[in-house]
matplotlib code that plots the C-alpha trace (Angstrom):
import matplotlib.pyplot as plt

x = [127.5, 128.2, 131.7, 131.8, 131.9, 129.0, 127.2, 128.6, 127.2, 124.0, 123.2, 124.5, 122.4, 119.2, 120.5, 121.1, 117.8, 115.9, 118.0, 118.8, 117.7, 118.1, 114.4, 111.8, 109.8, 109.9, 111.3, 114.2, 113.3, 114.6, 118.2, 116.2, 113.4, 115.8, 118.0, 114.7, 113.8, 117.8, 117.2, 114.3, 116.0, 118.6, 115.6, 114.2, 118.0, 118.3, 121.0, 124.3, 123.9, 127.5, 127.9, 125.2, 126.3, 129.4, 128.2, 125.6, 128.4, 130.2, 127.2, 126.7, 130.0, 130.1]
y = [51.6, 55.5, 56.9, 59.7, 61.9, 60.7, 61.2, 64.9, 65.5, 64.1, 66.7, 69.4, 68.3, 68.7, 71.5, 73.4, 72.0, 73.5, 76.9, 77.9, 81.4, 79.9, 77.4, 79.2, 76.9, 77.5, 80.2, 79.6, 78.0, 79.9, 78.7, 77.5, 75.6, 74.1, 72.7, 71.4, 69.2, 67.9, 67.1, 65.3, 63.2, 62.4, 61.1, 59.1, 57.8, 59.4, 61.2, 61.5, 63.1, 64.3, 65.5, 67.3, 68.8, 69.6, 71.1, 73.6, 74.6, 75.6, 77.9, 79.1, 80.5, 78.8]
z = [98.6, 97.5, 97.9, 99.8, 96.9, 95.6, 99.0, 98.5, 95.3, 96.1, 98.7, 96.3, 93.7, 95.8, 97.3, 93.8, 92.6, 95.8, 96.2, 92.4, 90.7, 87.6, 87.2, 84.7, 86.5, 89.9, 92.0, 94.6, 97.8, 101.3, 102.9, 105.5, 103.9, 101.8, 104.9, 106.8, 104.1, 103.5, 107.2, 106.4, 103.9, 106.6, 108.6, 106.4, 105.3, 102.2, 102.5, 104.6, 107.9, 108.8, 105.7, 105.5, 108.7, 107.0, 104.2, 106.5, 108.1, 105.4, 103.7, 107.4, 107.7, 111.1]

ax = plt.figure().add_subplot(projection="3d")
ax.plot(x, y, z, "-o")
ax.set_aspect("equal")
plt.show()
């Protein structure tokens, strides 16, 4: 079972890998685009849920 710091990191990792400026090989992927398919993974039990919740609520601002 993953601490909750790993379940953290985990959805910044993917996030980073979706969202950053900095891939030769790809360009960035939209805020939102990149949140629907972290939802996804939630779905499909990838990933944690509420804090991923968390986490869009802190880049929101809300």
């Amino acid at each position: 079972m993953l601490t909750g710091e790993q379940r953290l990191l985990t959805i910044l990792d993917v996030y980073d890998a979706l969202t950053a400026e900095d891939r030769p090989y790809k360009p960035p992927m939209p805020q939102e685009k990149a949140f629907g398919i972290l939802h996804s993974m939630v779905d499909d039990g990838q990933i944690d849920g509420d804090i991923l919740e968390l986490f869009e609520k802190c880049m929101r601002g809300v």
